[in-house]
C-alpha positions, 0 to 999 in steps of 0.5 A, a space after each residue: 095923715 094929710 089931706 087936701 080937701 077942694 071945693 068949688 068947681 062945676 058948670 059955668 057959662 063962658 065968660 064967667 067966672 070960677 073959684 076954687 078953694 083947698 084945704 090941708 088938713 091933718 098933721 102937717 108940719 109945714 106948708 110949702 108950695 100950693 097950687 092947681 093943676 088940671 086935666 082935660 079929657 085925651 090930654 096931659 095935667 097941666 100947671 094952671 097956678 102955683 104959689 111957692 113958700 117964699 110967695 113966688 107965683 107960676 102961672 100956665 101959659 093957657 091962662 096968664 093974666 085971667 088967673 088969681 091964686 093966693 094961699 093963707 099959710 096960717 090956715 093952709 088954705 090956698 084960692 084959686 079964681 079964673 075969669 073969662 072962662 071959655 069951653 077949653 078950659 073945662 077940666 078936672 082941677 087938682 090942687 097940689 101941695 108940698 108939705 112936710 108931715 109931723 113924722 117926717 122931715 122930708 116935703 112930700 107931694 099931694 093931691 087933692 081928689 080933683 073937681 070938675 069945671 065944666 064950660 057952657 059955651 
């Protein structure tokens, strides 16, 4: 079994700032990509950051230069921080990652069980 387990999240001011953590835990045979995506109510999952095994960084277009991500291979743990937050950026944040499980040789998808960010304007 794999897991990924978020914390952080919760209401914020607008202009504050947030960070966000993701553990994967379990019988994981190696750690590719990671990163979050989130939801907003009525509209589709978007990309907020995502960091690829090689370290090659994809940020979404709606938070470019207010997003920090890095990711600590050793302890498969991966940070996420925004800054300047504002009212849309209140979503479910769902961290994704690509991991290969001890019992298989093929990366596999997951996700995490989403944490709300809510922001007071």
């Amino acid at each position: 079994q794999v897991y990924l387990v978020e914390s952080g999240g919760g209401l914020v001011q607008a202009g504050g700032s947030l960070g966000l953590s993701c553990a994967a835990s379990g019988s994981i045979f190696r750690l590719g990509s990671m990163g979050w995506y989130r939801q907003a109510p009525g509209k589709q999952r978007e990309l907020v950051a995502e960091v690829t095994s090689i370290g090659e960084t994809t940020y979404g277009d709606s938070v470019k230069g207010r997003v920090t991500i890095s990711v600590d291979k050793v302890e498969k743990t991966g940070y996420l921080q925004v800054n300047g937050l504002n009212p849309e950026d209140t979503a479910v944040y769902y961290c994704h990652a690509v991991l290969t499980p001890m019992d298989s040789e093929i990366p596999r998808n997951y996700w995490g069980q989403g944490t709300q960010v809510t922001v007071s304007s």
